[in-house]
C-alpha positions in Angstrom: 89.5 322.1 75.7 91.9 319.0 75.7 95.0 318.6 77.6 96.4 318.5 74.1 95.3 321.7 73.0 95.9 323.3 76.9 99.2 322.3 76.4 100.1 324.1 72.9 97.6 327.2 74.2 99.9 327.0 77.6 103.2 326.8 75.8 102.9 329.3 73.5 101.4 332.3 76.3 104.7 331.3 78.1 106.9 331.5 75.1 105.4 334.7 74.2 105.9 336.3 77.4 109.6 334.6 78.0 110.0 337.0 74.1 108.2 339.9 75.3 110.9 339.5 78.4 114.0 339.5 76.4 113.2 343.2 75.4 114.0 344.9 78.7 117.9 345.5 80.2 118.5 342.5 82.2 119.7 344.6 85.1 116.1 346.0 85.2 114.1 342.8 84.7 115.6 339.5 84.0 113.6 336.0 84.1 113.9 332.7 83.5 112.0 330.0 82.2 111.4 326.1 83.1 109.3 323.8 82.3 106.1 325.3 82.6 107.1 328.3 84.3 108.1 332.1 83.5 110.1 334.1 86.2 110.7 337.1 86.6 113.2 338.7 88.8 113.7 342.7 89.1 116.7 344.5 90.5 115.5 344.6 94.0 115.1 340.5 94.0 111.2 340.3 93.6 109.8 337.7 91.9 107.0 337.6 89.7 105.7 333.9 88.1 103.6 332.7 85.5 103.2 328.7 85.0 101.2 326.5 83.6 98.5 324.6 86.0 98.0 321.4 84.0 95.5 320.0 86.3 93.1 323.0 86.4 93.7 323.4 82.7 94.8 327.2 83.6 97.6 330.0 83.8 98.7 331.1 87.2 100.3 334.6 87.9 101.5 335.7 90.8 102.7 338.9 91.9 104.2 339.8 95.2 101.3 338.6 97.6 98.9 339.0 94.8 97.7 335.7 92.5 95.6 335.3 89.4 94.2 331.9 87.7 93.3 332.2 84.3 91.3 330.3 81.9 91.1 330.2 78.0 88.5 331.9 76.8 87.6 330.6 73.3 85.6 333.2 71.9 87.9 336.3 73.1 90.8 334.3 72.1 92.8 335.4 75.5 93.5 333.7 78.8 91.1 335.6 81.2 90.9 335.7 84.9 88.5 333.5 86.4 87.1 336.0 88.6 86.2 339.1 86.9 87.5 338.0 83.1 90.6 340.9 82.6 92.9 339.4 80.2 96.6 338.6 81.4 98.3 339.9 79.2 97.2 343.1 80.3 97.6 342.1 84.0 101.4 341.4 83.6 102.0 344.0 81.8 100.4 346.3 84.4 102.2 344.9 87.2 105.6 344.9 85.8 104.8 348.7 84.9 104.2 349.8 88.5 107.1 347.3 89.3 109.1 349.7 87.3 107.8 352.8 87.7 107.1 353.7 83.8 104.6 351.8 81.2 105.1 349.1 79.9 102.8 347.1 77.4 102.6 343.2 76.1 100.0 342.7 73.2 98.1 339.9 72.8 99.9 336.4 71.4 
């Protein structure tokens, strides 16, 4: 992939997260975006980020003392971790539900 097409495929997985974040109270999860970057800051002050990695031509998450890098995956269609392939989506989605105590979901962009 070129840095041209990292870039849109980049921009658009933060955009759709930073809409997928607008749906929740901000007094239970509010966030904020940047140039390349997605936070996320809950009630009790944790922060959760996603950005952009330009140079690796990836997506970082990080959760509490947990990190992710993610790559795009052509034929799935989905940024997948670049150790065992989950999708991230599904990982922020699953850390922001035990975050909160209750389920939450983010489909696919």
């Amino acid at each position: 992939m070129d840095a041209q097409e990292y870039l849109r495929r980049a921009d658009a997985c933060l955009e759709h997260v930073a809409r997928w974040l607008e749906e929740f109270d901000p007094d239970e999860v509010d966030y904020a975006t940047s140039d390349g970057v997605v936070t996320l800051e809950f009630a009790d002050r944790a922060r959760f980020v996603l950005n952009r990695q330009a140079g690796a031509s990836q997506m970082w998450f990080a959760a509490g003392a947990r990190d992710w890098h993610y790559d795009w995956d052509a034929d799935a269609g989905s940024w997948r971790d670049d150790r065992d392939g989950h999708d991230l989506y599904a990982r922020i989605a699953e850390v922001v539900s035990d975050k909160l105590g209750r389920r939450v979901g983010l489909e696919p962009a």
